[in-house]
C-alpha positions as CSV (number, residue, x, y, z in Angstrom):
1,X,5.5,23.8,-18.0
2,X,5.4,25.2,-14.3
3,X,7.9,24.2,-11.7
4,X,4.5,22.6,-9.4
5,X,3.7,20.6,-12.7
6,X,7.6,19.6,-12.8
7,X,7.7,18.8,-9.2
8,X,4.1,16.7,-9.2
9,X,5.9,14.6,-12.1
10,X,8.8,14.4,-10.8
11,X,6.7,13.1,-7.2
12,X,4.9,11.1,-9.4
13,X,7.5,8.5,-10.6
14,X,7.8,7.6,-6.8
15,X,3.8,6.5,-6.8
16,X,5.1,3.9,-10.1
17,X,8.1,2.7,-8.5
18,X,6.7,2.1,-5.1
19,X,3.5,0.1,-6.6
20,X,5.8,-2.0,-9.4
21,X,8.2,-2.5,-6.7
22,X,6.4,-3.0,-3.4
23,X,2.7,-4.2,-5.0
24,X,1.2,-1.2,-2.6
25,X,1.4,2.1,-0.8
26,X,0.3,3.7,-4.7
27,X,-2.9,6.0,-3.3
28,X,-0.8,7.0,0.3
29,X,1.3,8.7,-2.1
30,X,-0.6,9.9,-5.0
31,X,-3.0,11.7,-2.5
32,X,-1.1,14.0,-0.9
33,X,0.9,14.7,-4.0
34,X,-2.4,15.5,-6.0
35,X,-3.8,17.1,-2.8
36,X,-0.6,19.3,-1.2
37,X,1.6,19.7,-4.5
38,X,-0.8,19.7,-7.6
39,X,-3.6,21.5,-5.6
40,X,-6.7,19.7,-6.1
41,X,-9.8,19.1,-4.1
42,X,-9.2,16.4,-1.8
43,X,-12.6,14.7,-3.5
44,X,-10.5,14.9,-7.0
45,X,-7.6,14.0,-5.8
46,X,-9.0,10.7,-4.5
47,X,-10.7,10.1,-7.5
48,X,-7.7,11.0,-10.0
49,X,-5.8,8.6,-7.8
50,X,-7.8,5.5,-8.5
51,X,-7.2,6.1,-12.1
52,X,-3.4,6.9,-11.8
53,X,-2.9,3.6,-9.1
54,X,-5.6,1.5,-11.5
55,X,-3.2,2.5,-14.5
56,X,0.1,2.1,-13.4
57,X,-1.4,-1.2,-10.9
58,X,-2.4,-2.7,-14.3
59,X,0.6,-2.0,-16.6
60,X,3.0,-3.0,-14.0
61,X,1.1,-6.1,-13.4
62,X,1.4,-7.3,-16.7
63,X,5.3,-6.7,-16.4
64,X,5.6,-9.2,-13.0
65,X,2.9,-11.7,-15.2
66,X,5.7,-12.3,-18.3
67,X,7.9,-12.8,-15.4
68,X,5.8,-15.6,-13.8
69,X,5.6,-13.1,-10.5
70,X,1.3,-13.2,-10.5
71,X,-1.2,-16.1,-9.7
72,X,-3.7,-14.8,-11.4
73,X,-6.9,-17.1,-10.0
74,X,-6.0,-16.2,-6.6
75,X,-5.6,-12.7,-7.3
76,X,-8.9,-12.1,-9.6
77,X,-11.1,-14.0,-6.4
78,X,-9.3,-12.3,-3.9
79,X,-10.2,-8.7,-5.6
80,X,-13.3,-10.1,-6.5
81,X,-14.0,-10.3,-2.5
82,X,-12.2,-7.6,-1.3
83,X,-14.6,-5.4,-3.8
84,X,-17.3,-6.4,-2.6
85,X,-15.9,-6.3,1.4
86,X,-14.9,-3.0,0.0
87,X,-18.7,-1.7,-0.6
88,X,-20.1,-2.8,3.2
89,X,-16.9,-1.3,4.5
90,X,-17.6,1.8,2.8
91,X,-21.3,1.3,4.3
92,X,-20.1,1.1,7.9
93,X,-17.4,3.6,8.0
94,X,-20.0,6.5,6.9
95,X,-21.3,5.6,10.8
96,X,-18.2,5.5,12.5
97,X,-16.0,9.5,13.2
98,X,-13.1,10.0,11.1
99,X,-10.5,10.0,13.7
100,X,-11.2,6.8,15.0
101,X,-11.5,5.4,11.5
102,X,-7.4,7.3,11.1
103,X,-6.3,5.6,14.6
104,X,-7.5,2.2,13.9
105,X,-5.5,2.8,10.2
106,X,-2.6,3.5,11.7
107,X,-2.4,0.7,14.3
108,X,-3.4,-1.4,11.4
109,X,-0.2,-0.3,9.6
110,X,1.9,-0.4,12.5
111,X,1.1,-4.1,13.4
112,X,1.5,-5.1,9.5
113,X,4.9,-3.5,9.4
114,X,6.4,-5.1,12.4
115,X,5.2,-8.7,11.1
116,X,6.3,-7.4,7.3
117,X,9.6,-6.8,9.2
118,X,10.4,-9.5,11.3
119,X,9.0,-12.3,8.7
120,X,7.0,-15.6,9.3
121,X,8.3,-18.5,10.9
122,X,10.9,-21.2,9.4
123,X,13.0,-20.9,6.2
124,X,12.2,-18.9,3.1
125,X,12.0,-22.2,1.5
126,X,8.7,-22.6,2.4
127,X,7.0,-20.2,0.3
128,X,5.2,-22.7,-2.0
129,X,3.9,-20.3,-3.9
130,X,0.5,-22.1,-4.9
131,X,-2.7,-20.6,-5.8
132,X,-4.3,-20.3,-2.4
133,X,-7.9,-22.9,-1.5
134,X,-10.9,-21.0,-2.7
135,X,-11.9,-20.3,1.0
136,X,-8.9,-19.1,1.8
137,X,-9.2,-16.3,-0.4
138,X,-12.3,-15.2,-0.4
139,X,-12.4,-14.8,3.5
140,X,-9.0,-12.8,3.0
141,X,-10.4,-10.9,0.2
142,X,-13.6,-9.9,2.2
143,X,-11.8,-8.9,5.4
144,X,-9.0,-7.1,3.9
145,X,-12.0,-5.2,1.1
146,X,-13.7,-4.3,4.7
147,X,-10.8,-3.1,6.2
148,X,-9.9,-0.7,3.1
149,X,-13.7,0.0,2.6
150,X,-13.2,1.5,5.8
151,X,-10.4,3.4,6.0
152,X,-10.6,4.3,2.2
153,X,-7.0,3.0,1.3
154,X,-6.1,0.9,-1.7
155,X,-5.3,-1.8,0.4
156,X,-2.1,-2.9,-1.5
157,X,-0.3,-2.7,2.0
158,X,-2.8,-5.3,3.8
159,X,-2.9,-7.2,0.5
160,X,0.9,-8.0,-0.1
161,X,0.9,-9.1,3.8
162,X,-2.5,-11.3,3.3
163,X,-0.5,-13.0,0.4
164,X,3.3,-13.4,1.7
165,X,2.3,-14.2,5.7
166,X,-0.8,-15.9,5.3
167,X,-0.9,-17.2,1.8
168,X,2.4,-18.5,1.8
169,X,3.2,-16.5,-1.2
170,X,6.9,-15.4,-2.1
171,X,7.3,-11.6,-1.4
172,X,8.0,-11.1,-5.3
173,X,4.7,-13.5,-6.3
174,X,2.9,-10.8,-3.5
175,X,3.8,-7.9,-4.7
176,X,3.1,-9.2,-8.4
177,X,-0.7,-10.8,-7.3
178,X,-1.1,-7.9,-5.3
179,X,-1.3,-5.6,-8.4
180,X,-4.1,-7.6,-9.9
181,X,-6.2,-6.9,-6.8
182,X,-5.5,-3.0,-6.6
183,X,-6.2,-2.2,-10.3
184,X,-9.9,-4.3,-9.7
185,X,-10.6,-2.2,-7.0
186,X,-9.3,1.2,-8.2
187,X,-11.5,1.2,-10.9
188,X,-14.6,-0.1,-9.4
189,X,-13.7,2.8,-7.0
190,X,-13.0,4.9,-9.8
191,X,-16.6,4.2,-11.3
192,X,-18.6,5.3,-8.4
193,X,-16.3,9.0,-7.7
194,X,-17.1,9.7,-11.7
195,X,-20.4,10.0,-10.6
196,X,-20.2,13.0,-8.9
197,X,-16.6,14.8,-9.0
198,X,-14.8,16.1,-13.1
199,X,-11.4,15.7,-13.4
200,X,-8.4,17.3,-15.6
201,X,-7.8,14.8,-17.3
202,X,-5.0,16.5,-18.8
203,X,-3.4,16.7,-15.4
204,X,-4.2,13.1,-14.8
205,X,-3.1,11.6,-17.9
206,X,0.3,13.1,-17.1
207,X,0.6,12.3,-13.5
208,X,-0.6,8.5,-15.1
209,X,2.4,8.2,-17.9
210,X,5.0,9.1,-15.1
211,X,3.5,6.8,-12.7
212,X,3.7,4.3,-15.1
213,X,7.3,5.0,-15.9
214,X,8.3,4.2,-12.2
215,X,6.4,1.3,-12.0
216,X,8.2,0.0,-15.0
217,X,11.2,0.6,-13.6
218,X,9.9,-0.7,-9.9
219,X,8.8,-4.1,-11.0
220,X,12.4,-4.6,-13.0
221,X,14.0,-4.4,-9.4
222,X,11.6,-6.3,-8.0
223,X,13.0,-9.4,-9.4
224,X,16.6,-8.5,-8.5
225,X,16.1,-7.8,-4.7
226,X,16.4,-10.4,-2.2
227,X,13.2,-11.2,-0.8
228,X,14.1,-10.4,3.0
229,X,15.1,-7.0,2.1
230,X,12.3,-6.5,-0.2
231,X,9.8,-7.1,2.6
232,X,11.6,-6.0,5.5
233,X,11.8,-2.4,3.0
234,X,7.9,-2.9,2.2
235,X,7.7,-3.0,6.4
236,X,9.4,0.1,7.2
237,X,7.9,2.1,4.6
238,X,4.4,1.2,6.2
239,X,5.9,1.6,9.3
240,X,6.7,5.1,9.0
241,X,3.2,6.1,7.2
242,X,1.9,4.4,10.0
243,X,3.3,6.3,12.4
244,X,3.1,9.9,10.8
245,X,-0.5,9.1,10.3
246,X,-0.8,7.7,14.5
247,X,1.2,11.0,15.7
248,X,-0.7,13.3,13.3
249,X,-4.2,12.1,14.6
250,X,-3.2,11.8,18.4
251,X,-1.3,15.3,18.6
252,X,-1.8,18.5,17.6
253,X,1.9,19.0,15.7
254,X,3.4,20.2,12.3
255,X,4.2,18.5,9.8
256,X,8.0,18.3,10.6
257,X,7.9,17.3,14.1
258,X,5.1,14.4,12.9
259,X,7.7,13.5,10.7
260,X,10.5,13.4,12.7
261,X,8.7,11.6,15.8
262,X,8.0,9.1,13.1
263,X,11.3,8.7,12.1
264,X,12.6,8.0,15.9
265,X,9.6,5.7,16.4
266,X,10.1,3.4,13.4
267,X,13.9,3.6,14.0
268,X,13.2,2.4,17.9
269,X,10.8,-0.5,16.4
270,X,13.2,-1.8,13.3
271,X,15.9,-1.9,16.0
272,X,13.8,-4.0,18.5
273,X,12.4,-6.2,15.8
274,X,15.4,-6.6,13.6
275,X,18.9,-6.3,15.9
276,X,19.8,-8.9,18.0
277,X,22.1,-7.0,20.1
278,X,19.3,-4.0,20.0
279,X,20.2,-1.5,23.2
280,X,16.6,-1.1,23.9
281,X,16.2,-4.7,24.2
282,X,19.1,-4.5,27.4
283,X,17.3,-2.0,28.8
284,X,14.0,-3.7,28.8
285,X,15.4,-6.8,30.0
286,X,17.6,-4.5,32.8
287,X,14.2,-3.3,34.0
């Protein structure tokens, strides 16, 4: 076994734990990792990472269901919608340049984070945690499937938000519906890149049983987190790919100072959104 088959392992159990414990953020990971540390062809490594986030969505899923964490008619319809909101996006975005597609991504991240972060409105006690009206979900399917279709992103981080700020759903619950959606659309996904692109499926079926293995261990902490944290964590993460991804497409950097740009940017906006006695909010106020 070669250290860069060790290390994309290794990687790998972070694409498990972040889907079983956050219900998203599975193919922002596994691309790169399959792309920059296993060395395959951006084409494959898109495709191999519908099956590996389709996989590990599904086995993880089935771990929140026994735990009563996944309303399964809202999350079948919604998936249901966001596939097919997926296909026109798809459509569109094959009209529209890539870096405007990668800007609007990013803002879209950044402005999911900072309500993920700061929460909705009134107690935690109100998260009912009903299977959504029918309407409801299929408008939020079809919007969030066109938003993905376009940017070519699983979508678990537009769907956990859909579910916990708009549904009314409990951040666990989310995360736990939110898993039923992603595998549905990872492997309808799945069946159109088999078409054209042959994968090792050796390498796969590896990458899969480690993902898996995180996501076992992601959705037992799921359950044992406090709900704040648990989203306001889901918030940053996305906050920071949102960033790197913003930075990356506006400048003309590396890698590292992308990254660490990021890092002061997301610090600066969990800060403002989070800290009450927040220095940047004095200063804005001095001004």
């Amino acid at each position: 076994m070669t250290l860069t088959l060790i290390l994309t392992l290794l990687l790998s159990i972070l694409i498990g734990l972040s889907l079983g414990l956050l219900g998203g953020g599975g193919s922002i990971l596994t691309v790169p990792i399959l792309t920059y540390v296993a060395g395959m062809d951006p084409k494959e490594a898109i495709a191999a990472s519908l099956f590996v986030v389709g996989v590990t969505s599904a086995v993880s899923a089935i771990n929140h269901a026994r735990n009563h964490r996944v309303k399964w008619r809202t999350g079948v319809i919604f998936g249901a919608a966001g596939m097919a909101g997926a296909f026109g996006g798809g459509l569109l975005g094959g009209h529209i340049p890539g870096t405007v597609l990668m800007i609007a991504f990013a803002l879209m991240m950044i402005a999911t984070s900072i309500a993920m972060i700061r929460g909705r409105k009134g107690s935690a006690g109100e998260t009912k945690d009903r299977d959504l009206p029918l309407g409801r979900v299929i408008l939020d399917g079809l919007v969030v499937g066109v938003i993905t279709g376009l940017v070519g992103a699983g979508g678990g981080f537009l769907v956990v938000p859909a579910l916990a700020l708009l549904g009314g759903l409990s951040m666990p619950v989310a995360v736990g519906t939110s898993l039923v959606v992603i595998t549905m659309k990872s492997f309808a996904g799945l069946a159109g890149y088999l078409t054209s692109v042959e994968l090792d499926w050796a390498l796969v079926g590896a990458v899969t049983v480690a993902a898996v293995l995180g996501s076992l261990l992601g959705s037992r902490l799921a359950g044992r987190i406090p709900e704040a944290l648990l989203r306001k964590g889901f918030g940053v993460f996305v906050l920071v790919m949102g960033v790197f991804v913003l930075i990356q497409e506006l400048f003309d950097t590396t890698g590292v100072a992308a990254i660490a740009a990021a890092l002061v940017a997301v610090t600066a906006a969990v800060c403002w959104s989070t800290v009450p006695a927040c220095p940047l909010r004095s200063t804005a106020a001095a001004r």
